[in-house]
N, C-alpha and C positions, 0 to 999 in steps of 0.2 A: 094514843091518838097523836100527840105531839110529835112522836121519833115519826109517825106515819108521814104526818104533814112534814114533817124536814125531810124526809126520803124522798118527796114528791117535788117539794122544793127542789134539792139539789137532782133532781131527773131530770128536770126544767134546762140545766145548766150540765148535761151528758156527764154526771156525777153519780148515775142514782147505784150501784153496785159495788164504789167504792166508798160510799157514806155506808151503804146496807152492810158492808163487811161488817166498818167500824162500828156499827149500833150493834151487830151479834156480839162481836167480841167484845162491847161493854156493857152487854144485857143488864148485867148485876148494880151497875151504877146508872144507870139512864137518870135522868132529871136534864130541867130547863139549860142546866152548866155545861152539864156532859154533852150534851145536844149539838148546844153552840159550839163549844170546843172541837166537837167531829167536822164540825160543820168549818169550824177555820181550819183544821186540821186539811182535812182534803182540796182545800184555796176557792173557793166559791166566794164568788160577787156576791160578797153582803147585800148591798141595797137590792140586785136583784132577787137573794134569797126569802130576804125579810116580805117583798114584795108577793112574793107567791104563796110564801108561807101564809100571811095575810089574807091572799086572794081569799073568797066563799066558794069558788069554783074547784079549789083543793077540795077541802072539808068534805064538800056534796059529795067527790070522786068517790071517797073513801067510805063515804056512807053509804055510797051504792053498790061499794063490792060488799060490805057488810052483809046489807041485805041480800044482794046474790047470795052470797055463801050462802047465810042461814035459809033462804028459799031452797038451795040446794041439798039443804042438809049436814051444812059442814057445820062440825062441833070444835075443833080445832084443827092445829098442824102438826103433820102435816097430815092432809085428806085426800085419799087418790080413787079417781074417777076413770073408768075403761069403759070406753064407748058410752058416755051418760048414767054409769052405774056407779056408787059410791064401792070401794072395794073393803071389805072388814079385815077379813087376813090378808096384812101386811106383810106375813112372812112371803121367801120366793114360791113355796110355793102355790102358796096364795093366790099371788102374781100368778104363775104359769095357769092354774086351772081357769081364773079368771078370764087371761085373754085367750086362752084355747075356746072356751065359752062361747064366746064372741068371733071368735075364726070361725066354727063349728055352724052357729047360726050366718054367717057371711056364704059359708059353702068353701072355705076356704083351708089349708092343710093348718096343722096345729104347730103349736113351737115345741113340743117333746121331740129329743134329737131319735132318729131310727138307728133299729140297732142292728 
């Protein structure tokens, strides 16, 4: 929850993808330190960061995607959705049947290349 609320922080401040690198690449060490440290690391206005961090209007955000997800059906990441359907096989061609599926019901040609 915490790396969340500084990711949203520093989004606040046109930072949110290069803070998001640095929290993947120190997945293993996250805490309050590491946080900060990312967080001076990529030069983000403290007081504004501390400020949003703070904000309750973060927190809520994050609560709400929460619950989306899990209304959704998401169990974890990542969770991929074609046309509103959760997809199970991740493999490609997984992928391909899926969205041919959905071309198929649209009326529309499939993604298998012709031969």
């Amino acid at each position: 929850m915490q790396a969340a609320v500084a990711a949203l922080a520093a989004e606040s401040q046109g930072k949110f993808w290069e803070f998001h690198d640095l929290l993947y690449k120190n997945y293993n060490q996250l805490n309050d330190q590491k946080i900060q440290e990312i967080a001076q690391a990529v030069g983000l206005n403290q007081e504004e960061y501390e400020k949003k961090k703070n904000d309750p209007a973060t927190t809520r955000k994050i609560q709400q995607d929460l619950s989306d997800g899990q209304q959704a059906g998401v169990r974890g990441t990542p969770t991929v959705f074609i046309n509103g359907i959760r997809l199970r096989d991740r493999s490609l061609q997984g992928f391909q049947a899926a969205i041919d599926k959905q071309l198929e019901k649209l009326g529309k040609t499939t993604t298998k290349p012709s031969s």
